[in-house]
C-alpha positions as CSV (number, residue, x, y, z in Angstrom):
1,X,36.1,7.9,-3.4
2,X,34.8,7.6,-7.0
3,X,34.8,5.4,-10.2
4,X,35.3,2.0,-10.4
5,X,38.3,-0.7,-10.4
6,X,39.1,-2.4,-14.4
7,X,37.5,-5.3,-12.6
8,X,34.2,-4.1,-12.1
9,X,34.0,-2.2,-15.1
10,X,34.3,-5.4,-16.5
11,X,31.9,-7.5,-14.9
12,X,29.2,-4.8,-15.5
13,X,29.6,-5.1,-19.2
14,X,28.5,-9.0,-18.7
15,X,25.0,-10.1,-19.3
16,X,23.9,-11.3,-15.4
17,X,22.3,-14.6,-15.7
18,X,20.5,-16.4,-13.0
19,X,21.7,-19.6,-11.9
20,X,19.5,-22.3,-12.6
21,X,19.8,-24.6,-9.9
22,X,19.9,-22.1,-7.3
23,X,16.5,-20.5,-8.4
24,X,15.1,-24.5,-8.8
25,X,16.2,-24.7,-5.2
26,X,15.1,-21.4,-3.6
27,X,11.6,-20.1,-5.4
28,X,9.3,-23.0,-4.6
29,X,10.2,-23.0,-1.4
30,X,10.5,-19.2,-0.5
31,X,6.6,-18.8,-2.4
32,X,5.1,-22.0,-0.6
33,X,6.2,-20.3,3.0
34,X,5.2,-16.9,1.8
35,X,1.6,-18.1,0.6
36,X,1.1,-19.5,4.3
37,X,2.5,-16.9,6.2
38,X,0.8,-13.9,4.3
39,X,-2.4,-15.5,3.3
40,X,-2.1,-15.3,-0.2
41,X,-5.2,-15.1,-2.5
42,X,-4.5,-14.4,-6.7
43,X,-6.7,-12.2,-9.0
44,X,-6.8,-12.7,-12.5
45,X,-3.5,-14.6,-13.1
46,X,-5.1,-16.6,-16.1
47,X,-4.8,-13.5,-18.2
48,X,-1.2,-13.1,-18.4
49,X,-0.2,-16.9,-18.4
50,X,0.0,-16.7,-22.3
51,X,2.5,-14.1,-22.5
52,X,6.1,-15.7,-23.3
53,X,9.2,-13.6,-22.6
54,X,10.8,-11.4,-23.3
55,X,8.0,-8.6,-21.0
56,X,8.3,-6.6,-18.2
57,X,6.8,-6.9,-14.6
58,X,6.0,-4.1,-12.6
59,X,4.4,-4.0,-9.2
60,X,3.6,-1.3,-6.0
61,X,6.4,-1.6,-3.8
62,X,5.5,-2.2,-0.3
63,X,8.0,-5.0,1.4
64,X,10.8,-6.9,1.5
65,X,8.9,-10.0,-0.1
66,X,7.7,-8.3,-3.1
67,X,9.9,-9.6,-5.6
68,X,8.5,-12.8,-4.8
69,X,5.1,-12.0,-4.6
70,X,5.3,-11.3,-8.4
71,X,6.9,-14.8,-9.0
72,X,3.6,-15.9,-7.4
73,X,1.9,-17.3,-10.2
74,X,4.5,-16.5,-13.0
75,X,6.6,-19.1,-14.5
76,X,10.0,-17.6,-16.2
77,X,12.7,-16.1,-13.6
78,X,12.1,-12.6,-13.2
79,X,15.5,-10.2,-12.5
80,X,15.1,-7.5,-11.0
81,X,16.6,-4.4,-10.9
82,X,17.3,-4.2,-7.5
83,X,19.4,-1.6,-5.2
84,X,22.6,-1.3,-5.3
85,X,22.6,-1.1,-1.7
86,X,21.4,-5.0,-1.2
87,X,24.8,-6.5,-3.4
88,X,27.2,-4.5,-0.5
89,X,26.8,-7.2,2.4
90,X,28.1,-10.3,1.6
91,X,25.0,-13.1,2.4
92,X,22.6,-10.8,0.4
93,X,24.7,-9.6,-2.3
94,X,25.6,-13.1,-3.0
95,X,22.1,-14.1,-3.1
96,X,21.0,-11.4,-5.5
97,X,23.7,-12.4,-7.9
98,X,22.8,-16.1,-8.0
99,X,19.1,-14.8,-8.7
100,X,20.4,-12.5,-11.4
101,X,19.4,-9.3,-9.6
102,X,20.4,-6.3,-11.9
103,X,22.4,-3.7,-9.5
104,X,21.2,-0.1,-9.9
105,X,22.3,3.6,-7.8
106,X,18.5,5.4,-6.6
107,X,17.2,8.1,-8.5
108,X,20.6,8.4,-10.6
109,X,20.9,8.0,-13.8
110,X,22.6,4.4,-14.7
111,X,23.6,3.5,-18.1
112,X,24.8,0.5,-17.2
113,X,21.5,-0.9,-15.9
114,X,19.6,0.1,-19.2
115,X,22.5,-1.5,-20.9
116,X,22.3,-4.8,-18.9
117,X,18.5,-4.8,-19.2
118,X,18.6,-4.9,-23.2
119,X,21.2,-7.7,-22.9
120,X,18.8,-9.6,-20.9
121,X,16.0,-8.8,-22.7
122,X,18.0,-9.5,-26.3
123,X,18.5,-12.9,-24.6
124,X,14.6,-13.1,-24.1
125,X,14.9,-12.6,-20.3
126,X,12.2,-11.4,-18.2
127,X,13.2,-8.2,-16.2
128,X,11.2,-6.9,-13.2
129,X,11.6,-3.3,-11.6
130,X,9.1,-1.3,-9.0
131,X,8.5,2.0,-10.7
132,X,8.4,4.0,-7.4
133,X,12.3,3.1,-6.3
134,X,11.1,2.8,-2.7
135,X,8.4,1.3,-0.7
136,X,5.7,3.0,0.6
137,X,5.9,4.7,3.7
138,X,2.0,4.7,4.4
139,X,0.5,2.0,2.3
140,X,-0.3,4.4,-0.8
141,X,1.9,4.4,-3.8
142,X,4.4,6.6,-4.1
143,X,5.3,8.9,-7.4
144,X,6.9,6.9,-10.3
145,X,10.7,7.6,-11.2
146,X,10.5,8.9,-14.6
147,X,13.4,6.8,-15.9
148,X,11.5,3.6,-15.1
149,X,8.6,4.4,-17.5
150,X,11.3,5.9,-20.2
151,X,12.6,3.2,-20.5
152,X,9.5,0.8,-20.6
153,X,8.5,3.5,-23.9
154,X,11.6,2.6,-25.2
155,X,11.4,-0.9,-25.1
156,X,7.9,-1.8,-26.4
157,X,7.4,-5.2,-24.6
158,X,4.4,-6.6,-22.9
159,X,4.1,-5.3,-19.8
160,X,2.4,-7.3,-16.8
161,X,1.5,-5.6,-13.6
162,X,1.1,-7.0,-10.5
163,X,-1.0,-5.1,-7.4
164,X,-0.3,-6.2,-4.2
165,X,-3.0,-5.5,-2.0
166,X,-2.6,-5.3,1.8
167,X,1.2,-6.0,1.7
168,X,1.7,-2.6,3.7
169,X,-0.4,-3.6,6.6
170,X,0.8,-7.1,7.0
171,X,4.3,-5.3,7.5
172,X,4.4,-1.7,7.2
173,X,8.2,0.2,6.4
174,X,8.5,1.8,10.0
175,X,7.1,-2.0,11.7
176,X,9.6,-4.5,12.9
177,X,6.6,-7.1,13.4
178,X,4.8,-9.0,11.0
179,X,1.2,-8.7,11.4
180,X,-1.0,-12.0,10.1
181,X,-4.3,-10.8,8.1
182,X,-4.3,-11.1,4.1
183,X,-2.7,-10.0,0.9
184,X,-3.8,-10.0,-2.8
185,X,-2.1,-10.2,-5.6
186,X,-4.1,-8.8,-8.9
187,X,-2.6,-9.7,-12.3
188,X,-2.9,-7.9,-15.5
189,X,-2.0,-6.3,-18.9
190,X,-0.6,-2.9,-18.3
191,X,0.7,-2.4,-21.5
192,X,0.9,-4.3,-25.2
193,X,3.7,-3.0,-27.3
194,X,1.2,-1.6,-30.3
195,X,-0.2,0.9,-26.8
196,X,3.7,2.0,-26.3
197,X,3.7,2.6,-30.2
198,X,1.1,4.8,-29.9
199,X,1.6,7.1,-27.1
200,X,4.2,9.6,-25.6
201,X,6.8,8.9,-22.9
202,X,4.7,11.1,-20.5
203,X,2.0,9.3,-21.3
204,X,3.3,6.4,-20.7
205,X,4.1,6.9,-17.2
206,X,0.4,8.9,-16.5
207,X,-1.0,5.6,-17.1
208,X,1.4,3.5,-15.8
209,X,1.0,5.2,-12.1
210,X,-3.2,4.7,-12.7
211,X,-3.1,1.4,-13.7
212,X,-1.1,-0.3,-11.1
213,X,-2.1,2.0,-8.3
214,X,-2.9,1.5,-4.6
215,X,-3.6,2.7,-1.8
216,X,-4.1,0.0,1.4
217,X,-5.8,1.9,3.4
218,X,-8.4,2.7,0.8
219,X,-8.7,-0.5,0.1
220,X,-8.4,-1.5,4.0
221,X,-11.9,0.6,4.3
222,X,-13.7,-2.0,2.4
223,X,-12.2,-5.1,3.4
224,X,-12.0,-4.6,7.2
225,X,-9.4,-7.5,7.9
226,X,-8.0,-7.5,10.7
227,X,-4.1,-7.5,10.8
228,X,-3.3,-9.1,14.0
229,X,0.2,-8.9,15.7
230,X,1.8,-7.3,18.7
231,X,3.2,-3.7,19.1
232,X,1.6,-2.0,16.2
233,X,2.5,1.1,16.4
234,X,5.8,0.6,17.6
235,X,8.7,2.8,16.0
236,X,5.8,4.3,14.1
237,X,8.0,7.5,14.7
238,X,10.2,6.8,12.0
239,X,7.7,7.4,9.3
240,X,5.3,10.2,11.9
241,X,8.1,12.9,13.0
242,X,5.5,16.0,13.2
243,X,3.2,16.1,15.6
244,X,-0.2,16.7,14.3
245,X,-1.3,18.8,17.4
246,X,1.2,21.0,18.4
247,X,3.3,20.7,15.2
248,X,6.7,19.8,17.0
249,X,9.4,17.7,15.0
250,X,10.7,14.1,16.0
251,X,8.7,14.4,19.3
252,X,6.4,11.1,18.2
253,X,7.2,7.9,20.9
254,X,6.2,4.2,20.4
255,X,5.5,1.9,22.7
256,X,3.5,-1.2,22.0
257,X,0.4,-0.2,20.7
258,X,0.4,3.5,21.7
259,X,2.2,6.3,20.1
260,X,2.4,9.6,22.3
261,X,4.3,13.2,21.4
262,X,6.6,14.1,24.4
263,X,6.0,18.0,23.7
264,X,2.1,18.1,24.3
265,X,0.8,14.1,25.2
266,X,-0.9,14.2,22.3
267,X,-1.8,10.2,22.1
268,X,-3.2,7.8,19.8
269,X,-3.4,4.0,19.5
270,X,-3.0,2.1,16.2
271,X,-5.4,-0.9,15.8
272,X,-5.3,-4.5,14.3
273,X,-7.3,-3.0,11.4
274,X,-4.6,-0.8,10.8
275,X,-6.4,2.8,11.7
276,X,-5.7,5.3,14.3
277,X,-7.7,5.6,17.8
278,X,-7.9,8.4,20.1
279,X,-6.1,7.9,23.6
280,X,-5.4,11.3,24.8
281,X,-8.0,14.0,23.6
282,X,-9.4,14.0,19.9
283,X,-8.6,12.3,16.7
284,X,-6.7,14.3,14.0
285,X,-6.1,11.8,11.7
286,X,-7.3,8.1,11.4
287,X,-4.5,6.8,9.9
288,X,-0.8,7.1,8.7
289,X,-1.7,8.1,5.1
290,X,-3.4,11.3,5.5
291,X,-1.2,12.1,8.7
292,X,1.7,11.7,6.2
293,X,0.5,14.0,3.8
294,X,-0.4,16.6,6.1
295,X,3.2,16.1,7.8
296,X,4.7,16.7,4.3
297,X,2.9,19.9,3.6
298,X,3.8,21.2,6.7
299,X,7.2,20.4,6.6
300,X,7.5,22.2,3.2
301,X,6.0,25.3,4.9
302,X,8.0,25.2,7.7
303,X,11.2,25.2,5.9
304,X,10.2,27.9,3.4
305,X,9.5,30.1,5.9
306,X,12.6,30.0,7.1
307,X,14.8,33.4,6.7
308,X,17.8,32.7,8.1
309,X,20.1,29.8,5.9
310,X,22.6,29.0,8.6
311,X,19.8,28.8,11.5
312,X,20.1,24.8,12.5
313,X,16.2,23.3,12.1
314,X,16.9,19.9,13.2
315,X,19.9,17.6,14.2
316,X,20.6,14.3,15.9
317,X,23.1,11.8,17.1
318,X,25.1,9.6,17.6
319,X,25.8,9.1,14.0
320,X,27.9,7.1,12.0
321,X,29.1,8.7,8.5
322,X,29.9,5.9,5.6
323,X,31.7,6.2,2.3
324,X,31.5,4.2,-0.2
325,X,30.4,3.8,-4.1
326,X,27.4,1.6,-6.0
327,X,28.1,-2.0,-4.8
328,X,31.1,-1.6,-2.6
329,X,31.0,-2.4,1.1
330,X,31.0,1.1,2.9
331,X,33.2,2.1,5.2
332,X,33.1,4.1,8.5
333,X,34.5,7.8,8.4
334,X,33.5,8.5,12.1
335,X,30.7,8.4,15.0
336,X,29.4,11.9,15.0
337,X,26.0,14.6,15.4
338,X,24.3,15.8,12.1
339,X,22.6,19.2,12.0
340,X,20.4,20.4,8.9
341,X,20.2,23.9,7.8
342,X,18.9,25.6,4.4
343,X,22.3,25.5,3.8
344,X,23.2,21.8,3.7
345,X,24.2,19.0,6.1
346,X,26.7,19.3,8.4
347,X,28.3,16.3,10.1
348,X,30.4,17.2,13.5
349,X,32.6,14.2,14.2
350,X,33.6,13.2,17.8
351,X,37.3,14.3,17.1
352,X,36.6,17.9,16.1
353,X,36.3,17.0,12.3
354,X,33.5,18.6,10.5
355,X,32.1,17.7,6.9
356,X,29.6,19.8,5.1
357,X,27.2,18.8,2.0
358,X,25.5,22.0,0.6
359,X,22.0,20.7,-0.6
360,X,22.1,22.1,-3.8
361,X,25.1,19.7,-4.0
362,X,23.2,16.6,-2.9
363,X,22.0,14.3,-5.2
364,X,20.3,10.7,-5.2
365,X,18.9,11.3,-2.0
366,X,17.2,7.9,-0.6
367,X,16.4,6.0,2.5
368,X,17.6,2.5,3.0
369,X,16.3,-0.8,4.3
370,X,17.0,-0.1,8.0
371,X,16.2,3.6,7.9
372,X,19.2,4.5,6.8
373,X,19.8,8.3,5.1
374,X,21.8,8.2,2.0
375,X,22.8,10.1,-1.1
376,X,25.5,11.1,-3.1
377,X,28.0,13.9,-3.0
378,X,30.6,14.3,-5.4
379,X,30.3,11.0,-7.4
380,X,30.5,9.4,-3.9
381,X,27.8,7.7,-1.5
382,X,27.1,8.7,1.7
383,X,25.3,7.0,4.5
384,X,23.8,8.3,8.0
385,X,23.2,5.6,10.1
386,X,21.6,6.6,12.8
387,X,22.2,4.9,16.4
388,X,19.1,6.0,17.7
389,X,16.7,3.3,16.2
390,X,13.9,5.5,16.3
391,X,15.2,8.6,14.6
392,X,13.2,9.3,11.1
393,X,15.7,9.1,8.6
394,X,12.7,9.7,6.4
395,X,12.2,13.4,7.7
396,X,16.1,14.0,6.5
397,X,15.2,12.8,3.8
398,X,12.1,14.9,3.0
399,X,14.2,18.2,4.3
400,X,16.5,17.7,1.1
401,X,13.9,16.6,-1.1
402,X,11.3,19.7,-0.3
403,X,14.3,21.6,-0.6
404,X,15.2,20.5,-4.1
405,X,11.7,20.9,-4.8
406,X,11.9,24.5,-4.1
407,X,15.5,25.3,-6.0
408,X,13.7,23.6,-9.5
409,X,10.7,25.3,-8.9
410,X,13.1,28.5,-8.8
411,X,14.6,27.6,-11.9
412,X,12.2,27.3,-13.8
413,X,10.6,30.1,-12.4
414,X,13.9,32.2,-13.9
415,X,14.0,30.7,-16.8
416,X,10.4,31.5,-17.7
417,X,10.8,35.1,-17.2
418,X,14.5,34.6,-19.4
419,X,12.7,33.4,-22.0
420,X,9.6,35.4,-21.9
């Protein structure tokens, strides 16, 4: 499955528009319960007030609320490019389009979202967009996707940055409970269009990834609030698949407060402050940040030592394998296992069917609200949904990802000695 109907190629040459009354109707109410429930204080919001559209928000990415935690204390509707993911179920897509969400594919390149963002922004629109593509996965922001910053160079507008600060530990990605403590919201100027004028494209995104930086649990250090809410660490396994101890994959279980690995008991207990306690024997790390970036780099080793490409490394099920394309509702191809190799992915369905994606043919590789694997193959989407809730989707996701890593490193590696 590829392309798109007559129909939709037409609608995505229209400028989207919000819908007046519906945003009249839904923002004051969505920001006065979100002020209350996350205990909302504002930095510095006075600086920005006197910047009239058309501009550019930008913000760290860290939950399902942070759309509206930009519309804090900004006037003008923002749109935002959004996932294309959000617009395939019919309550949210629906919403999205009354708010005048702009529909993009991850980490592809989309001509049709730069050309909808310059219609808005001809119309003196105010877009929003959160430079890293994804939330965090340990309260510290992730790298940028170049395009983003591209095409802020390219546009020359004000640029206002929000940081939200503590957003990860009132509801981290891998938590399915909302934890009650505080969030900040900083405002500033990250960019005047005379700085654009003046620097390069690579440039631009350097400073865009210091200025609007953060890291929670940095931050968490200083402030010491207390994050209060029940099972904290539970399905804290999606985001920690290797243990830390006896460096076994997806052996992490949560329960409650607790997570344990079933290989060695290696145990730990995460607290209301949002750190890391010992349970079982020492400490190795004190919270989820450094543990992910230790988990990364040890993933990355693990798979480049690998000699054998057909050797399965990891696999799971029940599955569910979905087709589909950008906005479309996908559908079901069949329940099944999934087993990774340097090779690819393979997908074994229940009826003896078997359908293999070599990695160096993946592309667009992402993880979904709901922990679901996708990316594209072909010029079509694919989805993993796991059955198993507490499957990491996330360490799938890192196994392509390192491995692309490594095959452009290669590249460029050849081409060097080519040119040299």
């Amino acid at each position: 499955m590829s392309g798109e109907s007559p129909k939709a190629k037409r609608n995505r040459k229209k400028t989207i528009t919000p819908k007046n009354w519906f945003v009249w109707l839904v923002k004051p109410n969505i920001l006065k319960f979100l002020r209350k429930r996350y205990n909302i204080s504002i930095v510095n919001s006075d600086a920005v007030k006197e910047i009239k559209p058309p501009f550019i928000m930008v913000g760290n990415h860290v939950n399902f609320w942070d759309p509206f935690f930009l519309h804090m204390d900004i006037e003008p509707t923002i749109q935002y490019i959004t996932s294309d993911n959000i617009f395939r179920t019919k309550v949210l897509g629906t919403i999205m389009r009354l708010l005048g969400s702009i529909p993009t594919s991850k980490f592809r390149t989309d001509i049709a979202t730069v050309a909808q963002v310059l219609r808005i922004i001809k119309r003196r629109g105010v877009v929003g967009v959160f430079p890293e593509g994804r939330r965090t996965w340990d309260g510290r922001m992730l790298d940028h996707v170049p395009t983003v910053s591209k095409l802020i160079h390219r546009l020359k507008l004000p640029v206002i940055g929000v940081i939200i600060k503590g957003g990860y530990l009132a509801k981290p990605r891998w938590a399915r409970h909302f934890r009650h403590g505080g969030v900040e919201l900083e405002y500033k100027l990250v960019f005047t269009p005379e700085e654009l004028a003046s620097i390069s494209p690579e440039e631009c995104k350097k400073l865009l990834e210091e200025r609007i930086f953060q890291d929670d649990m940095a931050w968490q250090k200083e402030k010491m609030i207390p994050f209060r809410g029940k099972a904290l660490a539970e399905y804290i396994e999606t985001t920690l698949f290797a243990c830390p101890k006896c460096k076994s994959l997806a052996s992490i279980h949560s329960k409650g407060d607790i997570g344990t690995c079933t290989e060695c008991g290696y145990s730990f207990r995460h607290n209301e402050y949002g750190f890391l306690e010992p349970v079982n024997g020492p400490l190795v790390y004190n919270d989820v940040t450094g543990w992910n970036t230790w988990q990364q780099e040890y993933l990355g080793e693990f798979l480049y030592s690998q000699q054998d490409r057909e050797k399965i490394l990891f696999e799971d099920g029940p599955a569910v394998l979905m087709l589909g394309y950008r906005t479309r509702p996908l559908k079901k191809i069949n329940t099944g296992r999934v087993y990774f190799s340097l090779q690819g992915i393979e997908f074994h369905t229940t009826i003896g069917k078997k359908f293999f994606f070599p990695i160096e043919e993946i592309v667009g590789e992402n993880v979904q609200v709901g922990e679901k694997f996708e990316f594209y193959h072909n010029a079509s989407l694919y989805r993993l949904n796991f059955l198993n809730p507490r499957v990491s989707a996330y360490m799938w996701y890192l196994g392509v990802f390192l491995l692309h890593q490594k095959m452009q490193k290669e590249t460029l590696e050849v081409d060097n000695q080519v040119n040299a």
